[in-house]
N, CA and C of each residue as an Amber inpcrd file, in Angstrom:
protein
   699
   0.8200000  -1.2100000   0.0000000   0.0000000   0.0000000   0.0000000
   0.8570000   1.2640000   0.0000000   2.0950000   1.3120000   0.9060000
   2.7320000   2.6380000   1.1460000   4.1080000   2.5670000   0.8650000
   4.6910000   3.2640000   0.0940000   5.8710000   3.3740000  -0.2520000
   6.3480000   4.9610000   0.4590000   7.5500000   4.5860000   1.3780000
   7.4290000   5.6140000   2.1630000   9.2980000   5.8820000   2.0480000
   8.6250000   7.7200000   1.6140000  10.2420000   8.3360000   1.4530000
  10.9540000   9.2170000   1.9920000  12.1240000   8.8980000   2.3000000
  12.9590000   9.7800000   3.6250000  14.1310000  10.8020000   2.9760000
  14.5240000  12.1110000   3.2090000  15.3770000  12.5020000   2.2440000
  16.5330000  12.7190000   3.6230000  17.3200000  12.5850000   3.3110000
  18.9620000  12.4550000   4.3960000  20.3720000  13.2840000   4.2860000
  20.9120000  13.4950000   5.1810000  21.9580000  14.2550000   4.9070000
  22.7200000  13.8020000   6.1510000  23.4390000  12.8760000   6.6830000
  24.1510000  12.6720000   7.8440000  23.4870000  12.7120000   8.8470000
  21.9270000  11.4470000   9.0690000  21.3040000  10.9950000   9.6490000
  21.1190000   9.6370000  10.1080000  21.8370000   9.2430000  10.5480000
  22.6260000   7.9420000  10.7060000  21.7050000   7.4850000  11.9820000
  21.9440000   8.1700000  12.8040000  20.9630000   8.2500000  14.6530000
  19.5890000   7.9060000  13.8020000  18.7510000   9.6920000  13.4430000
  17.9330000   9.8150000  13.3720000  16.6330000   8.4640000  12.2290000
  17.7150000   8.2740000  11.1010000  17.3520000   7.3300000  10.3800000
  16.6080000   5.6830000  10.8230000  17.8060000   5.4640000  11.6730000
  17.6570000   4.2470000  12.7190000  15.9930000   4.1900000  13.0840000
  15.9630000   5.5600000  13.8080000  14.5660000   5.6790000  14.5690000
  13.8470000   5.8850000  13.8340000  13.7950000   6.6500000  12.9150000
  12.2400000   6.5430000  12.2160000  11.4670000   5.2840000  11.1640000
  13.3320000   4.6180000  11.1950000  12.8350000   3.0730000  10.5520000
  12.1580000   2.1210000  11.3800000  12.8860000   2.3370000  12.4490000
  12.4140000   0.8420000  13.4790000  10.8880000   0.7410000  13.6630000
  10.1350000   2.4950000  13.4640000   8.7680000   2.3590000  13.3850000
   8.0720000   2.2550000  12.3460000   9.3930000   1.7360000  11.2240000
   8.1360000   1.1690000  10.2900000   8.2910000  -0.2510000  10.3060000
   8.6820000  -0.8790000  10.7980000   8.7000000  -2.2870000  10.9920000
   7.5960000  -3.1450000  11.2930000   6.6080000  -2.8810000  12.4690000
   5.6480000  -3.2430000  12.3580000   4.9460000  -3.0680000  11.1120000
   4.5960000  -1.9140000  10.5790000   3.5140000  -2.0540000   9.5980000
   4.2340000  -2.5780000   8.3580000   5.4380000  -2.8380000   7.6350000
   6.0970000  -4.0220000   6.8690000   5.7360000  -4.6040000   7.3920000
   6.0960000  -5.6990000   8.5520000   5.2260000  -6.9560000   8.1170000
   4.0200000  -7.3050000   8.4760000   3.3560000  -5.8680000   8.6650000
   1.3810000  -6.4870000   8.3420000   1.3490000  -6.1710000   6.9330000
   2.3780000  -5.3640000   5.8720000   2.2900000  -5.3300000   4.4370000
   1.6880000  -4.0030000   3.6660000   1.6650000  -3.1000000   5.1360000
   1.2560000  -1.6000000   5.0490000   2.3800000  -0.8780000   4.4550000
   3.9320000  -1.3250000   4.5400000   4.1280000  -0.4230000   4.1510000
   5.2090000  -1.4170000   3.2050000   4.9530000  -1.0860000   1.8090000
   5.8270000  -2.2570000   1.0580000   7.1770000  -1.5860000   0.1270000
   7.7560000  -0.5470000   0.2160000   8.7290000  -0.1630000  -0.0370000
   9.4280000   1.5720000   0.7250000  10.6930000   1.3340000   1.2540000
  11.1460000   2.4530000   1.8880000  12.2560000   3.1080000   1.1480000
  12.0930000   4.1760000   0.6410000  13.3020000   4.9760000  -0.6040000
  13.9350000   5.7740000  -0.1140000  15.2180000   5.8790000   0.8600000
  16.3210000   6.7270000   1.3310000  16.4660000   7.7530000  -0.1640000
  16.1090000   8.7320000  -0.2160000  17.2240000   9.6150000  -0.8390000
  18.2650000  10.6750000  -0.0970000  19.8420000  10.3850000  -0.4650000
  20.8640000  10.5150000   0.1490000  21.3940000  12.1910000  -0.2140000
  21.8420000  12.8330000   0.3630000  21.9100000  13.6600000  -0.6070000
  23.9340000  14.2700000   0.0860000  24.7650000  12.6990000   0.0020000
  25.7510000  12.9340000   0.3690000  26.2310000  12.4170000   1.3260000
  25.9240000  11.8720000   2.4750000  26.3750000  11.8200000   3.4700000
  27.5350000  10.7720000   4.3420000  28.0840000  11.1760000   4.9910000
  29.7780000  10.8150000   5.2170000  29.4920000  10.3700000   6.9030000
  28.7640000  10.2890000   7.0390000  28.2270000   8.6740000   8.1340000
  27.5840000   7.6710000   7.8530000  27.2840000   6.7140000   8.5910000
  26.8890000   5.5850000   8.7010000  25.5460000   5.5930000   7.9350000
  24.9370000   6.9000000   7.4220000  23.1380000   6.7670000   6.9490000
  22.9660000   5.8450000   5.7890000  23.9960000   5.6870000   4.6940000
  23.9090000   4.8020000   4.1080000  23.7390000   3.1930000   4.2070000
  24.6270000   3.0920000   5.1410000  24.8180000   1.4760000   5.8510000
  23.6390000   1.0810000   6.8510000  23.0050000   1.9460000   6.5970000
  21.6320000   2.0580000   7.7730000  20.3590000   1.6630000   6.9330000
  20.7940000   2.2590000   5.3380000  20.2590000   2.5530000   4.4800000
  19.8180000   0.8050000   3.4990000  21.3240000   0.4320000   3.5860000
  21.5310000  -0.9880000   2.9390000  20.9170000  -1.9040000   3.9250000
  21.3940000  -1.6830000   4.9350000  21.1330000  -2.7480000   5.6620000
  19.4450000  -3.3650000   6.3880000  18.9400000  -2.2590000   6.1540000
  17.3200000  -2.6450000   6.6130000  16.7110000  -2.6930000   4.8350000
  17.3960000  -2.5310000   4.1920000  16.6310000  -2.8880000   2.5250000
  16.1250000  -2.0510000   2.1690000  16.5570000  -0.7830000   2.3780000
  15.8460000   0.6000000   1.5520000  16.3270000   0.3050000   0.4190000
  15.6710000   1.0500000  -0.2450000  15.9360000   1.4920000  -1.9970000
  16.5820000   3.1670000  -1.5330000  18.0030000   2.5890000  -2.0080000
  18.7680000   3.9360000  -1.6840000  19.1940000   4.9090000  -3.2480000
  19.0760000   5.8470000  -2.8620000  18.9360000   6.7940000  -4.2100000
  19.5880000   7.7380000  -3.8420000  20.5530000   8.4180000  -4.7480000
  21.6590000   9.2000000  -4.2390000  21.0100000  10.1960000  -5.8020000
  21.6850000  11.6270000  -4.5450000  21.6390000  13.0780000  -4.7390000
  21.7150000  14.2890000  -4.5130000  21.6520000  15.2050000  -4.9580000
  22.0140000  16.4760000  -4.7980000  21.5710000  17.6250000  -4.9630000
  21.7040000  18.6480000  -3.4880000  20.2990000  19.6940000  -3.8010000
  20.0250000  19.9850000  -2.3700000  19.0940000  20.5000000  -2.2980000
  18.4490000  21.1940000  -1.2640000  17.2980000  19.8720000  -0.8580000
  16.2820000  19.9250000   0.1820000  15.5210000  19.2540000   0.6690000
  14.1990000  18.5880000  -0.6660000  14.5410000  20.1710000  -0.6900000
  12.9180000  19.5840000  -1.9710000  13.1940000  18.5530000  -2.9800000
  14.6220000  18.7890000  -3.5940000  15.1000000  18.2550000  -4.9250000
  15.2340000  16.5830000  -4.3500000  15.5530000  16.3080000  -3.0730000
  15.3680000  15.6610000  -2.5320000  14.4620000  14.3310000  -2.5200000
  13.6150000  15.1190000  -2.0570000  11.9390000  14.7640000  -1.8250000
  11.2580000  14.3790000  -3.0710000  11.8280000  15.1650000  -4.4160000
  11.0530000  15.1160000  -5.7510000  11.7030000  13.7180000  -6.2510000
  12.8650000  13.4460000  -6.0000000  13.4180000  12.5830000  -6.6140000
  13.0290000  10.7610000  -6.0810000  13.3570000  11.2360000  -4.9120000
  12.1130000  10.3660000  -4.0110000  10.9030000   9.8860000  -4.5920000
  10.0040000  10.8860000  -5.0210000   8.9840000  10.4330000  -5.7500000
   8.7950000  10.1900000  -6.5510000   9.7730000  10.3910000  -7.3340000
  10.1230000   9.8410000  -8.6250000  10.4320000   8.2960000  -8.7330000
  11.1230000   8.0730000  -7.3740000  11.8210000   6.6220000  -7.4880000
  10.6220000   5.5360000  -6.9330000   9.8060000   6.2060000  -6.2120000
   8.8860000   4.9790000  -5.4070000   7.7580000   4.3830000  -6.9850000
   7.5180000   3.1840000  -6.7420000   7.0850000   2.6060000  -7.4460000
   6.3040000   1.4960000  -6.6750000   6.2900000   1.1330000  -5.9450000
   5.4540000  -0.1970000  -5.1680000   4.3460000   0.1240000  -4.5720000
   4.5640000   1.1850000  -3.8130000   3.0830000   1.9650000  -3.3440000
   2.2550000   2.6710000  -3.7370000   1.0520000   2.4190000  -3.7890000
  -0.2300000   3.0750000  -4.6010000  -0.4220000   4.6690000  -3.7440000
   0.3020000   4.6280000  -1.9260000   0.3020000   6.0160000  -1.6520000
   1.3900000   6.2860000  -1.2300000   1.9620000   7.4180000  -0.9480000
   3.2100000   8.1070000  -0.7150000   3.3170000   8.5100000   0.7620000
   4.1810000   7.6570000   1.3430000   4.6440000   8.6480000   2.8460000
   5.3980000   9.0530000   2.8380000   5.7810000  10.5540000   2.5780000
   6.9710000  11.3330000   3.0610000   7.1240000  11.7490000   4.3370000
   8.6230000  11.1490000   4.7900000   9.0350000  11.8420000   6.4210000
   9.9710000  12.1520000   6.7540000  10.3440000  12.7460000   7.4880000
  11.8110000  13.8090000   7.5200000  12.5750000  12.2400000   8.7940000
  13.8720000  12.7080000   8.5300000  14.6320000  11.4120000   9.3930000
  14.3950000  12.2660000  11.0600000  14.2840000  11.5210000  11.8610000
  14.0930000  11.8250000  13.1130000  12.3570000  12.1390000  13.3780000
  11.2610000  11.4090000  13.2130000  10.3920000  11.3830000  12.8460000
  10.1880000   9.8610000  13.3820000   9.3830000   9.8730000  14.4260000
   9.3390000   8.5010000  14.8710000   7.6790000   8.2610000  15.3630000
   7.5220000   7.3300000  14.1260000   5.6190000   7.4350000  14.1740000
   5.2260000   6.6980000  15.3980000   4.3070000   6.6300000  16.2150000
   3.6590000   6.2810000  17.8110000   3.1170000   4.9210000  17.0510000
   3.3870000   4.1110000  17.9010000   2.4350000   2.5190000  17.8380000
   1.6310000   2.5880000  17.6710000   1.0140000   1.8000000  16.2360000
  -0.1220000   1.4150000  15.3680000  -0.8420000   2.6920000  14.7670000
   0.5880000   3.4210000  14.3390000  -0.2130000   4.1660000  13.2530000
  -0.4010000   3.6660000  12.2010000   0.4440000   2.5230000  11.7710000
  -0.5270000   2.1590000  10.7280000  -1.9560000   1.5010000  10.0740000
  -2.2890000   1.2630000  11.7020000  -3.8800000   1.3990000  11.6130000
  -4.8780000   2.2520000  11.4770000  -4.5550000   3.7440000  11.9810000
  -4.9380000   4.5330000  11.3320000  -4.7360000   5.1180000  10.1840000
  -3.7700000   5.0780000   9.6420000  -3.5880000   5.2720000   7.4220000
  -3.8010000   4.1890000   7.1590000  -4.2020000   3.2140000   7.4540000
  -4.9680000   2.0830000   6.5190000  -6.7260000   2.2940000   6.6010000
  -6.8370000   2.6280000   7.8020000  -8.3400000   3.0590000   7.7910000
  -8.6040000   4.7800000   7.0180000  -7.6960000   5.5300000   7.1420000
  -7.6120000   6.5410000   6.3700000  -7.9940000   6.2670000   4.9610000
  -6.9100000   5.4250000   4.4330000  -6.8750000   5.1950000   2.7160000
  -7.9920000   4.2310000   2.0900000  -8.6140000   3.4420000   2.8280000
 -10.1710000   2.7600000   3.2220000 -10.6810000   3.5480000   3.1390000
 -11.1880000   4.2800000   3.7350000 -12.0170000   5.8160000   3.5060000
 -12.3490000   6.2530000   2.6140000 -11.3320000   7.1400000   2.0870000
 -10.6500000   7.8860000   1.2580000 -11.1830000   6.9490000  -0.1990000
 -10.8630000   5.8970000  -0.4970000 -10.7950000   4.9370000  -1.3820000
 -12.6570000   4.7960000  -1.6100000 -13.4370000   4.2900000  -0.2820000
 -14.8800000   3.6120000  -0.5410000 -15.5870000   5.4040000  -1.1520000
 -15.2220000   6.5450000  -0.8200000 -15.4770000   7.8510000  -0.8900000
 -15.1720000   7.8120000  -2.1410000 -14.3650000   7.7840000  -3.1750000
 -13.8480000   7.9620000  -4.1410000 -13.2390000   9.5810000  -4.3780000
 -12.6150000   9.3850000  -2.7650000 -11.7160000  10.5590000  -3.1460000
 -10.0420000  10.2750000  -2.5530000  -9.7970000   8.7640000  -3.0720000
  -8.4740000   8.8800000  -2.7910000  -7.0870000   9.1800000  -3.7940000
  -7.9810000  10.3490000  -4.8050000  -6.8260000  11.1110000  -5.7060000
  -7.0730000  12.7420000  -5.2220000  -8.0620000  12.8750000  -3.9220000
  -8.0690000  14.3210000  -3.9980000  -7.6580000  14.7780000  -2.8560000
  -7.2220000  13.7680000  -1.7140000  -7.2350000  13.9260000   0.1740000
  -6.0170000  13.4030000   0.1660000  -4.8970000  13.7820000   1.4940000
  -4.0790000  13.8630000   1.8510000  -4.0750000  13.7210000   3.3960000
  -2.9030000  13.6050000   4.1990000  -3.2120000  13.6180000   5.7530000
  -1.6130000  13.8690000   6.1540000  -1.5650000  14.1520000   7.2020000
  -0.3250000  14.5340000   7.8680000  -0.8540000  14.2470000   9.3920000
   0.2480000  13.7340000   9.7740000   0.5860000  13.0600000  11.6270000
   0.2590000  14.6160000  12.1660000   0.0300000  14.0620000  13.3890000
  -0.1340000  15.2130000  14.6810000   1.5200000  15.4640000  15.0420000
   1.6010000  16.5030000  15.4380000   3.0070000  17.3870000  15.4920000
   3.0540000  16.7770000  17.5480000   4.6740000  16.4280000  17.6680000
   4.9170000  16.5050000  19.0640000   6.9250000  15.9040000  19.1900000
   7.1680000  16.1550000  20.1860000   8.5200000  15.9550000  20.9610000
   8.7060000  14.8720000  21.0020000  10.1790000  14.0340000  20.7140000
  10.6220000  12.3190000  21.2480000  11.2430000  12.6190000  22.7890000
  10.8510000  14.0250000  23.6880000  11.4100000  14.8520000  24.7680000
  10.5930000  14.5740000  26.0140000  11.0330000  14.5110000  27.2250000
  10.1310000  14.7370000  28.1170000  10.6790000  15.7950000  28.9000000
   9.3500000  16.5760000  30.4380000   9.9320000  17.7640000  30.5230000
   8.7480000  18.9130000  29.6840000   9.0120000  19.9760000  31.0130000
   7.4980000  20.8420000  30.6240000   8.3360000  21.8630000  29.2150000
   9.3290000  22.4530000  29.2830000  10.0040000  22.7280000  28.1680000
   9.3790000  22.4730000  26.6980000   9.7420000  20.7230000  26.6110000
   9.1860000  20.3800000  25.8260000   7.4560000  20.4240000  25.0650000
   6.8960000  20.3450000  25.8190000   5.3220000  20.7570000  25.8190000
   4.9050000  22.1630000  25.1690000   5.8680000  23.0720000  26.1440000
   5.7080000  24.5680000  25.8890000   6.2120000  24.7450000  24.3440000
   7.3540000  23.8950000  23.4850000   7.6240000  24.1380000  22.5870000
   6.5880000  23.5480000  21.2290000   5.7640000  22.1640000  21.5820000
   5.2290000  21.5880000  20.9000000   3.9150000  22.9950000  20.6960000
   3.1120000  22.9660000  22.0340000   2.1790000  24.3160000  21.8990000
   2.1050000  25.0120000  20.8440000   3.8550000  25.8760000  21.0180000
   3.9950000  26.6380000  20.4060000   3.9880000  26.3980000  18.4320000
   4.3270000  25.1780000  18.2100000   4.3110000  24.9570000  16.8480000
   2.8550000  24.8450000  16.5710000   2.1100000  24.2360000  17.4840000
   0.4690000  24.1330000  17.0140000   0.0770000  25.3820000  17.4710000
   0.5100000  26.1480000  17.9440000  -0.2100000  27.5140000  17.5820000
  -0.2770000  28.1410000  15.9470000   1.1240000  28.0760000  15.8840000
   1.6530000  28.9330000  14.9040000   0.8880000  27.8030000  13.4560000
   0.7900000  26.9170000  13.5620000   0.3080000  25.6870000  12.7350000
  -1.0950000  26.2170000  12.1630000  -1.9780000  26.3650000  13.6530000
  -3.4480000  26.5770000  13.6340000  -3.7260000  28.0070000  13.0490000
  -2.9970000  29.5490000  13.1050000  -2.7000000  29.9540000  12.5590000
  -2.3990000  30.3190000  11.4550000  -1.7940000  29.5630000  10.7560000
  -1.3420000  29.4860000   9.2080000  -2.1620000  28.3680000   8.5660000
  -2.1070000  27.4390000   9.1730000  -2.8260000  26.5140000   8.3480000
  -1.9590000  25.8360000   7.5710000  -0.8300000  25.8920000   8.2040000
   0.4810000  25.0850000   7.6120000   1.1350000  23.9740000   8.4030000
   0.7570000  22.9870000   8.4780000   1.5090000  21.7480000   9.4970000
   2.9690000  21.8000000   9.1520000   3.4050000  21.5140000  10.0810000
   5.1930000  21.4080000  10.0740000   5.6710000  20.2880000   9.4070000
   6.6860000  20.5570000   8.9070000   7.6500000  19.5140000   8.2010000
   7.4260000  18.3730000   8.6080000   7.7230000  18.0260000  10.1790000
   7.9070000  16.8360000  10.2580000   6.6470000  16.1280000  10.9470000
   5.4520000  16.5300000  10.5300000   4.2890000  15.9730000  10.5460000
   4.2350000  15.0330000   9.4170000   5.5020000  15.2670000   8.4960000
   4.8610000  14.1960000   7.4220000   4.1340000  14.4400000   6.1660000
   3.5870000  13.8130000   5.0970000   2.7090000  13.3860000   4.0490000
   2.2790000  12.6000000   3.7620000   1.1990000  12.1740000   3.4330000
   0.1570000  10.7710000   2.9160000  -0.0790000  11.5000000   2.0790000
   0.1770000  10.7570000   1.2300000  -1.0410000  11.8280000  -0.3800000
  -0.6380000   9.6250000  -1.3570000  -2.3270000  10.0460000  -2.4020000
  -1.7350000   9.0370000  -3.1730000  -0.7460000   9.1240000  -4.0610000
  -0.4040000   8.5570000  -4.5990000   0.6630000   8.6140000  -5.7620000
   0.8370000   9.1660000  -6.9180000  -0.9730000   8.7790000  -7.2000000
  -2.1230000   9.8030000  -8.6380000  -2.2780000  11.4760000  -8.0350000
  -2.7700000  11.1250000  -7.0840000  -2.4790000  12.5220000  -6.4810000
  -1.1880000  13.7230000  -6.5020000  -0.3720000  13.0510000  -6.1410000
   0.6720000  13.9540000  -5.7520000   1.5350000  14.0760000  -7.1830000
   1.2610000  13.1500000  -7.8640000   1.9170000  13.3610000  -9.5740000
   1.2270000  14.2960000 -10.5230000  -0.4450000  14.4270000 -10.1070000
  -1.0200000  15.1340000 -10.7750000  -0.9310000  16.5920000 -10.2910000
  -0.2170000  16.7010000  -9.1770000  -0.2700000  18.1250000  -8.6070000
   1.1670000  18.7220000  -8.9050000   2.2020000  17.3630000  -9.4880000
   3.3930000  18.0140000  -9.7010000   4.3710000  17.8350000  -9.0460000
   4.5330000  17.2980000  -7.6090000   5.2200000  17.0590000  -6.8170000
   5.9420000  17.8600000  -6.1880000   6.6540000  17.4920000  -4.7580000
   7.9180000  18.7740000  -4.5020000   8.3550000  19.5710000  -5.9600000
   8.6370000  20.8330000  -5.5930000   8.9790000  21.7020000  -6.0780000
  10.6090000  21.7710000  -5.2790000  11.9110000  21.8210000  -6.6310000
  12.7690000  21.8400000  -5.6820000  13.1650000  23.0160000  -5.7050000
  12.7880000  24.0010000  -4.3090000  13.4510000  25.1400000  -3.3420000
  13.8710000  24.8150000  -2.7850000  14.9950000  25.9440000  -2.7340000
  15.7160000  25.5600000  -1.5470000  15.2790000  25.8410000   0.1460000
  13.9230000  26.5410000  -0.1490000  13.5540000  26.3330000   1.3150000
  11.2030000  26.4460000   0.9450000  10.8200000  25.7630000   2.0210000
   9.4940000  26.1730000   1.8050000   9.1210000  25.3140000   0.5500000
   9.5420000  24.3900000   0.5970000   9.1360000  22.9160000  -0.5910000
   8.0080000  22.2080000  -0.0940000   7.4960000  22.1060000   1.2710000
   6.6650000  21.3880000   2.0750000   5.5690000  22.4890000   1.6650000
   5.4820000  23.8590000   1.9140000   4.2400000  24.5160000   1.9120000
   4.2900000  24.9990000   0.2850000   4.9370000  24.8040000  -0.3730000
   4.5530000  25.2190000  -1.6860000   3.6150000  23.8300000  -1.9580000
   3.9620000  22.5620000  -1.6210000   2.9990000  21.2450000  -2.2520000
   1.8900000  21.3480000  -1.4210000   2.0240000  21.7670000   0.0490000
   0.5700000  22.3740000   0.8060000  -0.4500000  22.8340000   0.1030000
   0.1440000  24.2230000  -0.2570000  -0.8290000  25.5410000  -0.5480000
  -1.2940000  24.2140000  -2.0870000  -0.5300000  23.6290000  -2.7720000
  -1.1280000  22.8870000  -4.0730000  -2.6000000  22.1260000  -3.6550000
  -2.2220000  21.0730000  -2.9400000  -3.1300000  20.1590000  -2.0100000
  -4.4100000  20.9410000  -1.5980000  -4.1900000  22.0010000  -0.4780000
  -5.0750000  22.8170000  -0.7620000  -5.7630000  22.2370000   0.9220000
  -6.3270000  23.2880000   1.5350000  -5.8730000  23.0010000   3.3730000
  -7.2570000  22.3780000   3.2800000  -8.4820000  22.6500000   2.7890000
  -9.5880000  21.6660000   2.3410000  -9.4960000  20.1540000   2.2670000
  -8.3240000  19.5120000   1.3540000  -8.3490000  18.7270000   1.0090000
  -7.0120000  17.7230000   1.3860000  -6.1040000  18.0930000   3.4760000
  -5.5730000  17.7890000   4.0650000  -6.1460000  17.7160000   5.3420000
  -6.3480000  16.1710000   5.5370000  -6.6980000  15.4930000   7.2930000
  -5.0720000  15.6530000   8.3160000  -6.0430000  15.4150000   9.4630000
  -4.9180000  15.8520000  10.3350000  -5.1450000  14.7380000  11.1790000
  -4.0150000  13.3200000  11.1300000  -4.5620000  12.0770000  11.4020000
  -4.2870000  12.4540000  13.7980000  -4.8290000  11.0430000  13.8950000
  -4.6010000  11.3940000  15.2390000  -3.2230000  11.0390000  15.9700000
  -2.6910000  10.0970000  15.3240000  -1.4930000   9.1910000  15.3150000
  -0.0790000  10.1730000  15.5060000   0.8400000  10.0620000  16.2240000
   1.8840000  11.4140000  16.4770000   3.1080000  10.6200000  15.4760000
   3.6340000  12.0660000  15.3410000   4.9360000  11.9430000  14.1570000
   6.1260000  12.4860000  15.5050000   6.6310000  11.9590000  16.4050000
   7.3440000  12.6700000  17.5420000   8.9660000  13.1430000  17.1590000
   9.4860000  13.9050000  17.2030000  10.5590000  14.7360000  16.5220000
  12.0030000  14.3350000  17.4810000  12.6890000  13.4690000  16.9100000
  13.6040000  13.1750000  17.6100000  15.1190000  14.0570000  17.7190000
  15.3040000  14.4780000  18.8410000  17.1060000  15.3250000  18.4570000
  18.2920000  14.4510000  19.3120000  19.1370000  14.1270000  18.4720000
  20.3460000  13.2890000  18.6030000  20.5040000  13.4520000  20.1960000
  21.2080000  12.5790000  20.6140000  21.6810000  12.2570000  21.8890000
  23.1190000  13.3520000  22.6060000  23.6770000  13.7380000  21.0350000
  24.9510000  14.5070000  21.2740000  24.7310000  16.1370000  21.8710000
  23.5460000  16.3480000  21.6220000  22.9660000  17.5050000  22.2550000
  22.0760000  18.3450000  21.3080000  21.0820000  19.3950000  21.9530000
  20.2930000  20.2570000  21.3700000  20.0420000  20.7750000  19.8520000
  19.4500000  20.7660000  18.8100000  20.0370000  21.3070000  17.9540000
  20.8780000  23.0760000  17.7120000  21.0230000  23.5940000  16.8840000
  21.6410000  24.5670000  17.3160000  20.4700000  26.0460000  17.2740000
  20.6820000  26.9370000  18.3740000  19.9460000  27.7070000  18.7340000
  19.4470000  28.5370000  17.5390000  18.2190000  28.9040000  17.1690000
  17.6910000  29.9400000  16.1930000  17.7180000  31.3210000  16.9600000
  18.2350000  32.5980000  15.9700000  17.9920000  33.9290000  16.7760000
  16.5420000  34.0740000  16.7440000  16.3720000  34.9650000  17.4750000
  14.7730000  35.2950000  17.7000000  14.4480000  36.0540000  16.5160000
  15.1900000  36.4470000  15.6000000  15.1240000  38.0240000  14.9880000
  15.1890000  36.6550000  13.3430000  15.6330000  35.5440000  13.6430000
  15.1280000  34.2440000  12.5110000  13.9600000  33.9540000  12.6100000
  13.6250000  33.3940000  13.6870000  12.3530000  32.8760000  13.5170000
  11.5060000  34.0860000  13.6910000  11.2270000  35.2780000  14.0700000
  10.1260000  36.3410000  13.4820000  10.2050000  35.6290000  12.0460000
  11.4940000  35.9680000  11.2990000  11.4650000  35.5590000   9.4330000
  10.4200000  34.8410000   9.2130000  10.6910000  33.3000000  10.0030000
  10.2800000  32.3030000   9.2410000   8.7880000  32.5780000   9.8150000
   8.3230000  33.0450000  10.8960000   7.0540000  33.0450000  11.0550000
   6.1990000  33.9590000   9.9740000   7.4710000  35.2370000  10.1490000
   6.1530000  36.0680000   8.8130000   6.3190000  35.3260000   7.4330000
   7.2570000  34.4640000   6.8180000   7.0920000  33.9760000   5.8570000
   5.7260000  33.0540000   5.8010000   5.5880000  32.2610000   6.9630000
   4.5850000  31.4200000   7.1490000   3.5620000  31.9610000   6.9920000
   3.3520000  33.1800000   7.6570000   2.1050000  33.8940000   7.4010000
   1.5490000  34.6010000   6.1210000   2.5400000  35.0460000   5.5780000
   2.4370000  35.2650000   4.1620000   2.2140000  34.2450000   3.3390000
   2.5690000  33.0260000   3.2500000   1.9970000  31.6510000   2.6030000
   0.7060000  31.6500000   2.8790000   0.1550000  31.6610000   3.7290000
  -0.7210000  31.3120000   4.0000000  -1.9050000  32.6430000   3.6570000
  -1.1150000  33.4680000   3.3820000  -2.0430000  34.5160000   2.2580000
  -1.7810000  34.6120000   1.1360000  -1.7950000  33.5040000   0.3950000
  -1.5700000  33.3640000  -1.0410000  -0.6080000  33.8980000  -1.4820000
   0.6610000  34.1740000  -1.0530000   1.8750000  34.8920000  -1.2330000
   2.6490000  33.2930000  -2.1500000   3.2140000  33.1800000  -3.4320000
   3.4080000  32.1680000  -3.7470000   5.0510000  31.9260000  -2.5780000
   5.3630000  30.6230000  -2.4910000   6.1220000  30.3820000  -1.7550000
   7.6170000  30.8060000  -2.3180000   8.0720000  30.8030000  -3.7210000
   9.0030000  30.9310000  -4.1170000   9.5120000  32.7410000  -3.9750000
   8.6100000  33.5870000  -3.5660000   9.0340000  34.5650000  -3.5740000
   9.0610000  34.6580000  -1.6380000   9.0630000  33.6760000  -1.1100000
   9.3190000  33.6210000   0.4190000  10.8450000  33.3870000   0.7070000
  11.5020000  32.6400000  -0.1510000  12.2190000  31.7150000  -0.0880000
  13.4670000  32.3940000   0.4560000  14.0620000  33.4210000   0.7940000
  14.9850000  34.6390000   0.9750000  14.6720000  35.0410000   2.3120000
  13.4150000  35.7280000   1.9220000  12.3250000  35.8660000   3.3450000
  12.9930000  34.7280000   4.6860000  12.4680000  33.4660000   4.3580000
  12.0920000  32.3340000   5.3110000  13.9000000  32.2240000   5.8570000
  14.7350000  31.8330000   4.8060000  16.2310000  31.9900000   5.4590000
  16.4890000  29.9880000   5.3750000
């Protein structure tokens, strides 16, 4: 049913984890092909890559070019999961995107609906909470789910809309605003955001993220995304 694609850059940790949760749903047969696209990397993500039986695809580019190529390469699955590495789906989500694409399918609208995971922390600690909040504010707001909530779209779907667009930034909400916030579910199942063991990622200035927030907000007023792309940073 799901051919599900990861784009990488010296995610070796993070990779690990967001595979091990697709394991269960391989072998109930939910998810029948996983497509690493590489885009370089000089750790272990490859050997991470071979060794659990991805279909590894090497390249170069920014995230989107990434992601497009990705979809280019999947072929086994009738729908598309895109997920960022460090992205570790909660037990038996794939019972809910199988009842999703059931749906979707008896409706005869599984070339026009899409879904993305609920946004949250692999963190514990009130910190953490206060930060998740804060992305579903800014989410509910815009009407833009975060990166690493993920994609479900079918295959007919997401080819007929064109696919990632490769920018170098704002590739996720340019295929959004396509999709169209109508015609994206917001499953119940969590996509939890994992950060390496070696420590924090590295701090954003405050005077960045204003950027990326007013970019967000401007997407989300029909501002096309490619003229964000400077904007966002």
């Amino acid at each position: 049913m799901l051919t599900v694609v990861i784009p990488t850059l010296n995610d070796e940790e993070r990779l690990a984890l967001t595979l091990s949760a697709l394991i269960p749903a391989a072998a109930e047969g939910v998810v029948r092909e996983v497509v690493i696209v590489d885009g370089g990397s000089t750790d272990g993500t490859r050997r991470v890559a071979d060794a659990t039986g991805c279909v590894l695809v090497e390249a170069s580019g920014p995230v989107g070019t990434l992601l497009r190529r990705g979809g280019e390469a999947a072929h086994r699955g009738e729908w598309l999961l895109f997920l960022r590495p460090g992205a570790v789906l909660e037990n038996r989500w794939e019972a809910e995107v199988a009842t999703f694409v059931e749906r979707a399918a008896r409706s005869g609208r599984a070339d026009t609906v899409a879904a993305v995971f609920r946004f949250s922390l692999d963190e514990v600690g009130f910190g953490a909470r206060v930060r998740e909040a804060a992305v579903r504010g800014l989410s509910s707001v815009t009407r833009i789910p975060h990166p690493g909530q993920g994609l479900l779209i079918s295959r007919t779907f997401y080819r007929r809309l064109g696919g990632y667009g490769a920018l170098p930034a704002l590739e996720d909400v340019d295929l959004l605003r396509r999709i169209g916030r109508f015609r994206l579910a917001r499953l119940r199942s969590a996509a939890a955001q994992y950060s390496p063991s070696e420590g924090p990622p590295p701090a954003v200035s405050s005077f960045r993220r204003l950027r990326r927030a007013v970019s967000l907000a401007l997407a989300a007023l029909a501002v096309p995304p490619r003229y964000l792309v400077r904007l966002h940073g």
